[in-house]
C-alpha positions as CSV (number, residue, x, y, z in Angstrom):
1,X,116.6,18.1,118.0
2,X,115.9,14.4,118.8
3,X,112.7,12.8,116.9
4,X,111.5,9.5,116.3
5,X,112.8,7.6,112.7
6,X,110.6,8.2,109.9
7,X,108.9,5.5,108.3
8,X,111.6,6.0,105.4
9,X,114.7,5.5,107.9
10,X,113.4,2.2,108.8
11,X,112.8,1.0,105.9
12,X,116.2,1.9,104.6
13,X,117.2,0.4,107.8
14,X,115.3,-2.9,107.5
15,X,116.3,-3.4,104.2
16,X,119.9,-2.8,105.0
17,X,120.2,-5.6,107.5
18,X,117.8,-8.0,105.5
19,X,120.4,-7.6,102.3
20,X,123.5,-8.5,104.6
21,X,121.5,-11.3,106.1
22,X,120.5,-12.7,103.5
23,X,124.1,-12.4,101.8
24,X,125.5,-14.3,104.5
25,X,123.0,-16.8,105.1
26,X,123.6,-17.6,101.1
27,X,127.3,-17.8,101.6
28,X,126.9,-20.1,104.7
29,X,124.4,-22.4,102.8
30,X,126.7,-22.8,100.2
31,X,129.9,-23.7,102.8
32,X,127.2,-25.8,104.6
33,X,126.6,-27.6,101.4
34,X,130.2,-28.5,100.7
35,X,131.2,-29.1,104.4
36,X,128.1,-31.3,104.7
37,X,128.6,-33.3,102.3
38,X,132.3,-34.4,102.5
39,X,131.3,-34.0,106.8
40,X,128.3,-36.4,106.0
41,X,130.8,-39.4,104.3
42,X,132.5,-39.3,107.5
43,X,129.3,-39.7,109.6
44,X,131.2,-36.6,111.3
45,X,127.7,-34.5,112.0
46,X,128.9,-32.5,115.2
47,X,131.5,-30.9,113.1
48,X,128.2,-29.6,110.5
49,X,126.2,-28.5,113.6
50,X,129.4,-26.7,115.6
51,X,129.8,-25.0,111.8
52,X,126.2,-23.9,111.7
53,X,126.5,-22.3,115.4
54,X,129.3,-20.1,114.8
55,X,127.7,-18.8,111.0
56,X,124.4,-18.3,113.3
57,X,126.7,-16.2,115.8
58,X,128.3,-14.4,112.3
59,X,125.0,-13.5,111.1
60,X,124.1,-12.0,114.8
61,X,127.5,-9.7,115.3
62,X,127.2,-8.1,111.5
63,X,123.6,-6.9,111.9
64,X,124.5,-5.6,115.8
65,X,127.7,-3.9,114.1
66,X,124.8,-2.6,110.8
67,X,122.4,-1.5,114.3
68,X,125.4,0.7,116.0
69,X,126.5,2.1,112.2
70,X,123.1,3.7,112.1
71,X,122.2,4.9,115.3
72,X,125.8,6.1,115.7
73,X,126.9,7.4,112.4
74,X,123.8,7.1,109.6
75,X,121.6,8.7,112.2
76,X,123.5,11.8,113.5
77,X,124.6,12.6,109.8
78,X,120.6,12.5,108.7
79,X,119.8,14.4,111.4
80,X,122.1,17.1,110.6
81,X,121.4,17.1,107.1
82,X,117.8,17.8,108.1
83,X,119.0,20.5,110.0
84,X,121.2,22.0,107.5
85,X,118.1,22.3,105.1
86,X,115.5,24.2,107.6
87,X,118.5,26.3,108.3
88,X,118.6,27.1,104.5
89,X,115.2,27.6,104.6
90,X,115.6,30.4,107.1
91,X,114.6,29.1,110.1
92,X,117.7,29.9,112.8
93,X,115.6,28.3,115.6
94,X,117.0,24.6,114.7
95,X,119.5,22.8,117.4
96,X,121.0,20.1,117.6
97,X,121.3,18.0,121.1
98,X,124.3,15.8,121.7
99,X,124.1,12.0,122.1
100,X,124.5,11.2,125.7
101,X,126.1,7.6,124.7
102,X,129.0,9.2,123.1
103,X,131.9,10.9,124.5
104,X,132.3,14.3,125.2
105,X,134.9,14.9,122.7
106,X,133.6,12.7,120.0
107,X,133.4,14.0,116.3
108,X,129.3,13.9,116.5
109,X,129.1,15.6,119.6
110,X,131.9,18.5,118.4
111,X,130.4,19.1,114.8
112,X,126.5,19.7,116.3
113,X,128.7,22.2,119.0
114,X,130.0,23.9,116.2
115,X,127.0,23.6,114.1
116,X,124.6,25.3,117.0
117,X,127.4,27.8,117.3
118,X,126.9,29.0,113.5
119,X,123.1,28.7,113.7
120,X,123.5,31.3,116.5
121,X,125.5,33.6,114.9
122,X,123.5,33.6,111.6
123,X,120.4,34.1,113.9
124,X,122.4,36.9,115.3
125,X,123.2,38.4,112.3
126,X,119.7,38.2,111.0
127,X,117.7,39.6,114.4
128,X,120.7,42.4,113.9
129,X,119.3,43.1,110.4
130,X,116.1,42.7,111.0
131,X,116.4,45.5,113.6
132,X,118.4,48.1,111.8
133,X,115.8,47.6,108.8
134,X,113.2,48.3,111.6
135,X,114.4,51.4,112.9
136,X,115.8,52.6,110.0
137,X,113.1,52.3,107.7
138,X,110.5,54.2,111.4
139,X,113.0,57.4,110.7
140,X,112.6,57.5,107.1
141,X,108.5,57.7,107.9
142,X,108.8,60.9,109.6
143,X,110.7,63.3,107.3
144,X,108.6,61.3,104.6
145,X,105.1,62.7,106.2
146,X,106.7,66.3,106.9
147,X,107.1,66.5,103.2
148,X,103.6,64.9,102.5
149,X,102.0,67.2,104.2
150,X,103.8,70.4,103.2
151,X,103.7,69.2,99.1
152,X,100.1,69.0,100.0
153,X,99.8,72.5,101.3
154,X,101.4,73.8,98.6
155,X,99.1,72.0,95.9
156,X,96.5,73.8,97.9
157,X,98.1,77.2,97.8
158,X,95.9,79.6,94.9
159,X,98.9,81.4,94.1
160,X,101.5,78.7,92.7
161,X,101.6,78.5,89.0
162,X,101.1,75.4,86.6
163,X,104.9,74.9,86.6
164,X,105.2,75.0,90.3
165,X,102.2,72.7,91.0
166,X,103.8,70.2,88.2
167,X,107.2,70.1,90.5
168,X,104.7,69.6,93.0
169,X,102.5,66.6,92.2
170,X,105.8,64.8,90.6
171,X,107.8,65.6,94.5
172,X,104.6,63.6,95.8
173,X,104.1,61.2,93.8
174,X,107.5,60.5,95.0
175,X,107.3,60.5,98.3
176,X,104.1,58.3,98.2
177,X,106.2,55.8,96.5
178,X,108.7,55.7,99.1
179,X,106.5,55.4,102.1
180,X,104.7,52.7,99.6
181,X,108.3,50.9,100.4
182,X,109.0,51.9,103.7
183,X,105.5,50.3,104.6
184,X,106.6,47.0,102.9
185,X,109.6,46.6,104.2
186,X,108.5,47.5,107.8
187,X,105.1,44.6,106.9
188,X,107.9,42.4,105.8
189,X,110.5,42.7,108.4
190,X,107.6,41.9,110.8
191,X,106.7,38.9,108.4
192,X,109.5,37.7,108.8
193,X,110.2,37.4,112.4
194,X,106.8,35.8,112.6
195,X,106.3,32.0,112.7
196,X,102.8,31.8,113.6
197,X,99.4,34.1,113.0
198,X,98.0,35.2,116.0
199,X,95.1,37.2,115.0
200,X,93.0,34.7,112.5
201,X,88.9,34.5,112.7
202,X,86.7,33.2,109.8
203,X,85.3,35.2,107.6
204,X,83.8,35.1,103.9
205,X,86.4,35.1,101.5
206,X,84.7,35.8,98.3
207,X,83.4,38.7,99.9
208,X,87.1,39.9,101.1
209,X,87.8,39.3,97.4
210,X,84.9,40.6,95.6
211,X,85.8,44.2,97.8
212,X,89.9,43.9,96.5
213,X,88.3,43.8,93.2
214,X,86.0,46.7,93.3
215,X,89.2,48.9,94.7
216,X,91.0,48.3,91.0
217,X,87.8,49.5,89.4
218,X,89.7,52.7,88.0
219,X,92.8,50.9,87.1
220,X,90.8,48.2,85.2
221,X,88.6,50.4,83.4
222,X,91.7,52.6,82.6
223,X,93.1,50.1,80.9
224,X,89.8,48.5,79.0
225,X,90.7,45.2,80.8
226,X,88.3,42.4,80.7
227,X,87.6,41.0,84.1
228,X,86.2,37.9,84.5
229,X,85.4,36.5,88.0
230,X,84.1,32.6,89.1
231,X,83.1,32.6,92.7
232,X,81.3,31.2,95.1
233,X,78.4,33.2,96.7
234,X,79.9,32.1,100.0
235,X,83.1,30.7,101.5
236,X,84.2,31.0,105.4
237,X,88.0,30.2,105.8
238,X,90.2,30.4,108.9
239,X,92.5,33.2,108.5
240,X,94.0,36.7,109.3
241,X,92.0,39.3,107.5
242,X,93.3,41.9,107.4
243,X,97.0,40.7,106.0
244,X,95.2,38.4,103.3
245,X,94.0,41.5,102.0
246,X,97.9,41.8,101.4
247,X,97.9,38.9,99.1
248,X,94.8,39.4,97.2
249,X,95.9,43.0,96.5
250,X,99.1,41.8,95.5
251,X,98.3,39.3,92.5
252,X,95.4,41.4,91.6
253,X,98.0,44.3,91.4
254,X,100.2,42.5,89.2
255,X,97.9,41.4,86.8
256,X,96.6,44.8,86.1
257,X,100.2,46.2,85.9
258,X,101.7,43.1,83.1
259,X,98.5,43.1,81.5
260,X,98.6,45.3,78.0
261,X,95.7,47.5,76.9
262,X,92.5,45.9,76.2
263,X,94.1,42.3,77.7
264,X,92.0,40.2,79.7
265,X,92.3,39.0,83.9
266,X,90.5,36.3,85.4
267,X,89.5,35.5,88.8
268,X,88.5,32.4,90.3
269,X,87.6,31.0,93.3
270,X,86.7,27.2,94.3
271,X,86.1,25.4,97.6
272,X,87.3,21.5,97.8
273,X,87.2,19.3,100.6
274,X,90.0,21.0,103.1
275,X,91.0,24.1,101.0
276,X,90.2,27.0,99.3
277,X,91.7,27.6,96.2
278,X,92.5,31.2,94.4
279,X,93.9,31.7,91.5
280,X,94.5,34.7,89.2
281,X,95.2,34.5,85.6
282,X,96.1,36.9,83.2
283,X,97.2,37.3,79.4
284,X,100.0,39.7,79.9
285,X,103.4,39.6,79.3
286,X,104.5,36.1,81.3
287,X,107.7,34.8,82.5
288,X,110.8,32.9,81.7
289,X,111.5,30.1,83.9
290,X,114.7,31.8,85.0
291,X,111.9,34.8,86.6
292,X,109.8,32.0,87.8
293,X,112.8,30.4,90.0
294,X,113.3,34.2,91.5
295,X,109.8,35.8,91.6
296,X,109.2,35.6,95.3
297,X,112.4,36.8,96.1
298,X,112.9,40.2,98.0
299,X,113.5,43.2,95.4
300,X,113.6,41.0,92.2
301,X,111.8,42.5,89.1
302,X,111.7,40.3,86.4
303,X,110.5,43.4,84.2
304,X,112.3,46.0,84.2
305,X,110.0,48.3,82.2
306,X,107.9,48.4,85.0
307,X,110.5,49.0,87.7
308,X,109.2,52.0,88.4
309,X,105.8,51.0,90.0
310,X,106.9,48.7,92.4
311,X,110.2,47.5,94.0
312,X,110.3,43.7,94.1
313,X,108.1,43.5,97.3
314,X,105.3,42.7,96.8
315,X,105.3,38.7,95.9
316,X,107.5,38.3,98.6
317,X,105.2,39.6,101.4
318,X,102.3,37.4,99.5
319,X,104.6,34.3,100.0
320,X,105.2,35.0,103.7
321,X,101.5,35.2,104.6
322,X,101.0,32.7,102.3
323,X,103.8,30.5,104.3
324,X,102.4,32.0,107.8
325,X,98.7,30.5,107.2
326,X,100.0,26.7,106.0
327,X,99.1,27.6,102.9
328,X,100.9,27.0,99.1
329,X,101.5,29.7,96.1
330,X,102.2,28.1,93.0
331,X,102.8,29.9,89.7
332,X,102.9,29.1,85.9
333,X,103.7,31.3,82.9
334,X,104.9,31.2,79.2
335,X,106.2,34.3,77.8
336,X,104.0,36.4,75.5
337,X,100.9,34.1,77.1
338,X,99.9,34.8,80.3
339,X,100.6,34.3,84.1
340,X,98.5,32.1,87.0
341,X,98.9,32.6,90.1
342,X,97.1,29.5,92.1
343,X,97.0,30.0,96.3
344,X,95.5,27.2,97.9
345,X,94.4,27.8,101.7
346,X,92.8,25.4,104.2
347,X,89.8,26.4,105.7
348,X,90.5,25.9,109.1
């Protein structure tokens, strides 16, 4: 990991060796004023000019000694700061080279040997994870489907009584939410180990969104929500299709499920000169900003009174597409007022 200084860095630079210089060319004046003038009364001036050499050569070996402080120490420690942050951020891919100009053994060289060695034993750790969750959550789909199918033959079957079918429909309503979860975790494993989006085409989004819409109808209208949408007629963006539907699903999910009887959800979507922006409001039950910090998080509910319709997955799988396309999610709530959800996308 070797780039070029930022435009920051050299400005912190410049203005470090312009304070020092300017420092000691103030201190020098001032000396050069004293010796001058009791140097002058002698009519002594090669003593003045062999003064002013050696502050020139003074001024020269502080800002080589500032140059060498940075590139050798300043620099390194930036460097692995930067690192240290995308490696909080989740990205295990980061190494750090060592400097060629320093020694083998030298403290830089040894702490980015350690540090690669812990960036590849958290990355490790997290393909080992992200493998077991893999295969374990592929076995729990089978035996999930055998008993799918069979609840669904005995639904079927004339002679089961009321009582029977009851155990029945609540045994599948239960299974569906567990492959529900199994699905997510499996999308969001995958997510995960992702760092770019291979399959993106343009397509119309207000039509992708208009369709999410129309599959809530039931929900909505179970709920007397008012739905209010602002589109565009039409508006071609760049992206993956068929895991944005993921996303708009999601929020529109959400809203319907914090959103009381009667409440109202509204939908809007604008173009501006690079993105297009989504956002989804609603006049449910809102957040605390303690929720807000947490809400993308894997398996964090917020409310727990509705615990039992989802598992906590959800925003984070709209996140990581989000993330995957270049894309921001930005939310804002008030308790007892409402949630936005605001997802800005480029176009291309």
């Amino acid at each position: 990991m070797r780039k070029k200084l930022s435009f920051e860095n050299i400005r912190l630079f410049v203005l470090e060796v312009l304070i020092i210089f300017i420092m000691i060319v103030f201190l020098m004046m001032k000396q050069a004023e004293i010796y001058g003038v009791s140097l002058l009364k002698n009519s002594d001036r090669y003593v003045v000019w062999y003064l002013l050499y050696w502050w020139v050569v003074v001024v020269v070996v502080v800002s080589l000694i500032t140059i060498l402080r940075y590139f050798f120490i300043d620099r390194p420690i930036r460097e692995l700061s930067i690192a240290s942050r995308k490696v909080a951020a989740g990205d295990f891919s980061v190494r750090l080279k060592p400097y060629p100009l320093s020694s083998k053994q030298s403290y830089i060289n040894i702490m980015y040997r350690d540090f690669n060695i812990m960036v590849e034993e958290l990355a490790s750790i997290e393909m080992l994870k992200t493998d077991f969750v893999s295969n374990v959550s592929h076995e729990i789909k089978t035996p999930l489907a055998v008993i799918q199918n069979y609840i669904a033959l005995l639904q079927n079957e004339s002679a089961v009584s009321s009582k029977q079918r009851e155990y029945a429909d609540v045994i599948m309503q239960a299974t569906q939410q567990l492959t529900s979860l199994v699905t997510n975790i499996l999308r969001l494993s995958k997510l995960e180990s992702q760092f770019i989006v291979s399959e993106t085409k343009p397509y119309d989004i207000c039509r992708q969104l208009s369709d999410c819409v129309m599959a809530f109808a039931d929900r909505l209208e179970e709920k007397q929500i008012e739905f209010e949408a602002d589109m565009e007629d039409r508006a071609m963006i760049t992206a993956d299709e068929s895991i944005m539907e993921i996303v708009w699903n999601n929020l529109l999910s959400n809203a319907i499920k914090f959103t009381e009887h009667g409440g109202r959800i509204t939908l809007e979507q604008k173009s501006e000169q690079e993105y297009i922006v989504v956002s989804v409001e609603d006049n449910g039950c809102g957040m605390d900003g303690a929720t807000i910090k947490r809400i993308f998080d894997k398996f964090y509910q917020g409310d727990t009174s509705h615990s039992q319709e989802g598992y906590g997955l959800g925003l984070a799988l709209t996140a990581r597409i989000i993330a995957l396309h270049k894309g921001e999610i930005q939310v804002s709530s008030e308790p007892g007022k409402g949630t936005v959800f605001c997802v800005r996308l480029r176009k291309e």
